[in-house]
TORPA-4810 file (N, C-alpha, C, O; in nm, 3 decimals):
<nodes>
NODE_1_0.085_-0.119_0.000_0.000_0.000_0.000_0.089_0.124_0.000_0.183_0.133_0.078_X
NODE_2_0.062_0.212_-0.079_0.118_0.388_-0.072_0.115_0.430_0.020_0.001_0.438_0.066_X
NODE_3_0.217_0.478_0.098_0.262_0.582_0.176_0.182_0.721_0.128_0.089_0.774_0.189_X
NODE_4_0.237_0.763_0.014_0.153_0.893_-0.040_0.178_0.898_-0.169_0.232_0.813_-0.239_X
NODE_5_0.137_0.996_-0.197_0.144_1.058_-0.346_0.157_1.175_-0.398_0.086_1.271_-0.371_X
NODE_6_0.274_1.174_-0.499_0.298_1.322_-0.549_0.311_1.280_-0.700_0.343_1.177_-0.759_X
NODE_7_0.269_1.421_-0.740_0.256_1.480_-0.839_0.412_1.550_-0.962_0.493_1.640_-0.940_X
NODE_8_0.394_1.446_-1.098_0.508_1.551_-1.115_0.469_1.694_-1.188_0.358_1.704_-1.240_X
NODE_9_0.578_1.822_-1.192_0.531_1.888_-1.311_0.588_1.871_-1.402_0.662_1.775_-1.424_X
NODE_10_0.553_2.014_-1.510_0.571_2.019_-1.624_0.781_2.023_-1.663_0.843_1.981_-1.761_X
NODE_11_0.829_2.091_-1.537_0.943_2.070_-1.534_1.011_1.955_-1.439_1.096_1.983_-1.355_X
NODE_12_0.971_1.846_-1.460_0.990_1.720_-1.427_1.050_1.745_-1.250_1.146_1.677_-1.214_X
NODE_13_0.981_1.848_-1.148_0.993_1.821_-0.968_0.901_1.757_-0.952_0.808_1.744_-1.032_X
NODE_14_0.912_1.699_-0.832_0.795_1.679_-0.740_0.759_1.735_-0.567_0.839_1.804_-0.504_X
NODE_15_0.676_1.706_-0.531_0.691_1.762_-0.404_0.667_1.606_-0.321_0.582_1.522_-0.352_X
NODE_16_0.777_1.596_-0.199_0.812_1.461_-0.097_0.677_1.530_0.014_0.667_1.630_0.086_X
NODE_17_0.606_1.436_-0.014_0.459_1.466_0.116_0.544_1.435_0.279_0.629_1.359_0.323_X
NODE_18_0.463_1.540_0.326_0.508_1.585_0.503_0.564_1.422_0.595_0.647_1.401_0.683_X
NODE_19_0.459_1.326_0.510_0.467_1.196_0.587_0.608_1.140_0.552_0.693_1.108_0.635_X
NODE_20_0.623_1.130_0.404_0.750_1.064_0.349_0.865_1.138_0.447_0.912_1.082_0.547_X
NODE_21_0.908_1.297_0.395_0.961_1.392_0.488_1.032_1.386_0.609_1.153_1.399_0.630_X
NODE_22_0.866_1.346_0.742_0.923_1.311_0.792_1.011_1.078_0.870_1.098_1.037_0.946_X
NODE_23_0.926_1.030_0.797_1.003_0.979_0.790_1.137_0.928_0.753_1.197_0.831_0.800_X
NODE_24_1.171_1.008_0.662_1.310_0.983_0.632_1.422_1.136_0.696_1.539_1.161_0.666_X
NODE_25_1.356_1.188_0.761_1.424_1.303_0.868_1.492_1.362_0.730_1.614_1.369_0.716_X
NODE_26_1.386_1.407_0.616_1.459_1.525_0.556_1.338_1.688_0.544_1.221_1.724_0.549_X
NODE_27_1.502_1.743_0.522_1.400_1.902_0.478_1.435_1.962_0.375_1.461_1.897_0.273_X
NODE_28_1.446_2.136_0.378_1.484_2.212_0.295_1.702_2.158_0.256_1.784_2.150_0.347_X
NODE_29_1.742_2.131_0.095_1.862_2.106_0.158_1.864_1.961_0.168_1.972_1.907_0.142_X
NODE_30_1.791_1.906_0.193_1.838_1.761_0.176_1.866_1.717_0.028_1.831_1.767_-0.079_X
NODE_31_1.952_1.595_0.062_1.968_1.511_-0.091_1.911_1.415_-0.133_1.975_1.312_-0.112_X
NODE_32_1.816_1.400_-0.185_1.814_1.234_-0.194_1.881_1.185_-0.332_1.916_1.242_-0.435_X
NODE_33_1.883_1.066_-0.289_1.947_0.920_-0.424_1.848_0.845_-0.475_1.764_0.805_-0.394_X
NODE_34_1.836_0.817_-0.579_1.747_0.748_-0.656_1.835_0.625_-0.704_1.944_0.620_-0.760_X
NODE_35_1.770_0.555_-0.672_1.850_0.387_-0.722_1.759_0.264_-0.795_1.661_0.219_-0.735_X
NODE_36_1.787_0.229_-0.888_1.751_0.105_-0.963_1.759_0.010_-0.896_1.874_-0.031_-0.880_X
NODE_37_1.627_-0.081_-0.814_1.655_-0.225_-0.791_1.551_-0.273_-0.860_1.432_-0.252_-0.838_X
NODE_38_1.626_-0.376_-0.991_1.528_-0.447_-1.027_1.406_-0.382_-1.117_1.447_-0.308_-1.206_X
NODE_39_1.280_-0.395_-1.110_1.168_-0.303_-1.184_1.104_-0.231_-1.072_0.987_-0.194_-1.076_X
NODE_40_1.223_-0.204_-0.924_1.186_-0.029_-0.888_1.285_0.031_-0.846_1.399_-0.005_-0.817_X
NODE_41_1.226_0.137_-0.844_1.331_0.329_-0.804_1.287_0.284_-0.654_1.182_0.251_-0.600_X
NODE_42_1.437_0.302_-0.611_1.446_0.361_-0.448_1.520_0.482_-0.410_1.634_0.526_-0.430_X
NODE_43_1.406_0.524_-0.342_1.442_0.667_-0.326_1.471_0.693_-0.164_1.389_0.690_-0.072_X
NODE_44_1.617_0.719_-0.158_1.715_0.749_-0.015_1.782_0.900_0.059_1.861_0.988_0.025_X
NODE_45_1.716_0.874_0.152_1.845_1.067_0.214_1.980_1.040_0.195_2.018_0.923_0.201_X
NODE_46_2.035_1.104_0.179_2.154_1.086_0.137_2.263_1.218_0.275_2.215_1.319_0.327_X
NODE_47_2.386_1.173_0.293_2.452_1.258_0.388_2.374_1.283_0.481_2.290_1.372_0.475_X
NODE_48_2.398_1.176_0.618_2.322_1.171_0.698_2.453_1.253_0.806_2.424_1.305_0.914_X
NODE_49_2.565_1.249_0.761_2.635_1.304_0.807_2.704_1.438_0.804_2.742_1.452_0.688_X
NODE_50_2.735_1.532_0.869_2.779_1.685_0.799_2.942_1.663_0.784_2.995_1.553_0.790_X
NODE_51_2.998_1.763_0.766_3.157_1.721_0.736_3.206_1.745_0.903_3.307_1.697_0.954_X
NODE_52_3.126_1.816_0.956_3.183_1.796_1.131_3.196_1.643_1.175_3.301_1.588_1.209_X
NODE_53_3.066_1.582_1.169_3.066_1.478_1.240_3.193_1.379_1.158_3.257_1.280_1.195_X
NODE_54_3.191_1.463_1.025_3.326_1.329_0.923_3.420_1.353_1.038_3.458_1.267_1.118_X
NODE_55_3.460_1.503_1.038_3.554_1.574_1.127_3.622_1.541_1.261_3.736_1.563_1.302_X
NODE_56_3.527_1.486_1.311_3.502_1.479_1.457_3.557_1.307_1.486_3.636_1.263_1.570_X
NODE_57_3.480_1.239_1.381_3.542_1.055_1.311_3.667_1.067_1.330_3.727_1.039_1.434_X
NODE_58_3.715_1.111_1.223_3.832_1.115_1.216_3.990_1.145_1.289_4.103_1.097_1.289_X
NODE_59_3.895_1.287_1.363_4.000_1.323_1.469_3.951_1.348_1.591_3.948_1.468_1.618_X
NODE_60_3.901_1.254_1.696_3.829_1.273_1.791_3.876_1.352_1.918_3.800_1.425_1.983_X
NODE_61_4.009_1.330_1.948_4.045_1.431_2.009_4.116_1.549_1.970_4.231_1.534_1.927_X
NODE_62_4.060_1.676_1.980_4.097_1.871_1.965_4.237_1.893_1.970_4.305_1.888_2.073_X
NODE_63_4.280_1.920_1.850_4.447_1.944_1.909_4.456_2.042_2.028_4.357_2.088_2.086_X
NODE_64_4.573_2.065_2.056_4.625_2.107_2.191_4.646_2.266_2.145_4.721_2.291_2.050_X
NODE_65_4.580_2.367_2.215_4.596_2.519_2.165_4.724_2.545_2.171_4.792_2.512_2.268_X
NODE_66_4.784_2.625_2.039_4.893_2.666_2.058_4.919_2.828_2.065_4.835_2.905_2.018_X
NODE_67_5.013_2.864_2.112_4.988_3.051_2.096_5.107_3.039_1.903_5.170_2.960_1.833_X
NODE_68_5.059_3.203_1.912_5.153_3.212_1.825_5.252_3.207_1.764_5.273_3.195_1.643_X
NODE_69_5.343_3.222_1.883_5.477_3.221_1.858_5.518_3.039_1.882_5.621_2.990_1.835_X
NODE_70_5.447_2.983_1.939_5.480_2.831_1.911_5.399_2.751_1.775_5.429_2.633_1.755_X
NODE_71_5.321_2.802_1.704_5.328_2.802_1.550_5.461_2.855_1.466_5.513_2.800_1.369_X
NODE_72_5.494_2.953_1.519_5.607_3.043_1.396_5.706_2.909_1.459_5.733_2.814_1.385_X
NODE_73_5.734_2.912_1.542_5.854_2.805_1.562_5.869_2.657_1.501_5.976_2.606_1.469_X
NODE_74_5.762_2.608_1.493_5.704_2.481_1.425_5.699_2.509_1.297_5.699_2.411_1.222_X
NODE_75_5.694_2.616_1.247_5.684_2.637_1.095_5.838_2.679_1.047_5.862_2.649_0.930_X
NODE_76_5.936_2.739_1.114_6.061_2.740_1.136_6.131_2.596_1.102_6.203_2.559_1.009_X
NODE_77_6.079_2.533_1.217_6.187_2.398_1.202_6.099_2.330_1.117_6.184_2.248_1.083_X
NODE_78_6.002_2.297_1.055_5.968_2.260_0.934_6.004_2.254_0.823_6.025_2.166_0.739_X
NODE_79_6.014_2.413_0.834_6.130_2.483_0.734_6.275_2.457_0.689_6.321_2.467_0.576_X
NODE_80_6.348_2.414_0.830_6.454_2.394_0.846_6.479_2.244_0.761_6.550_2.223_0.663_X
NODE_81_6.398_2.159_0.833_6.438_2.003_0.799_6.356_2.002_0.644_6.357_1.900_0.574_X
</nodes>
């Protein structure tokens, strides 16, 4: 049975009904993916993640604050070697 139904137009959009929406936790700005399985289209949110949370994956702990002048020095012997 249908979830819902939309309409396309004349310039081939549609509008994702409030129900679809919110079940798949999208809004203004979201992406979705359209995928071929078989004889149907599946239609997915896409980037459930922002580049923070990639951010955050990747390097979970905050480097250590440095002042200025212990940057210029690090960029010095960088320099050096």
């Amino acid at each position: 049975m249908a979830i819902a139904h939309s309409k396309l137009t004349a310039q081939g959009q549609i509008s994702v009904p409030a129900e679809v929406r919110r079940k798949l936790g999208i809004g203004p700005g979201s992406i979705l993916e359209w995928d071929e399985d078989g004889e149907k289209i599946v239609v997915r949110r896409v980037g459930r993640y922002t580049s923070e949370d990639v951010h955050r994956a990747l390097f979970p702990t905050p480097p250590t604050p440095r002042t200025l002048a212990e940057m210029k020095e690090g960029v010095r012997r960088y320099m050096k070697a």
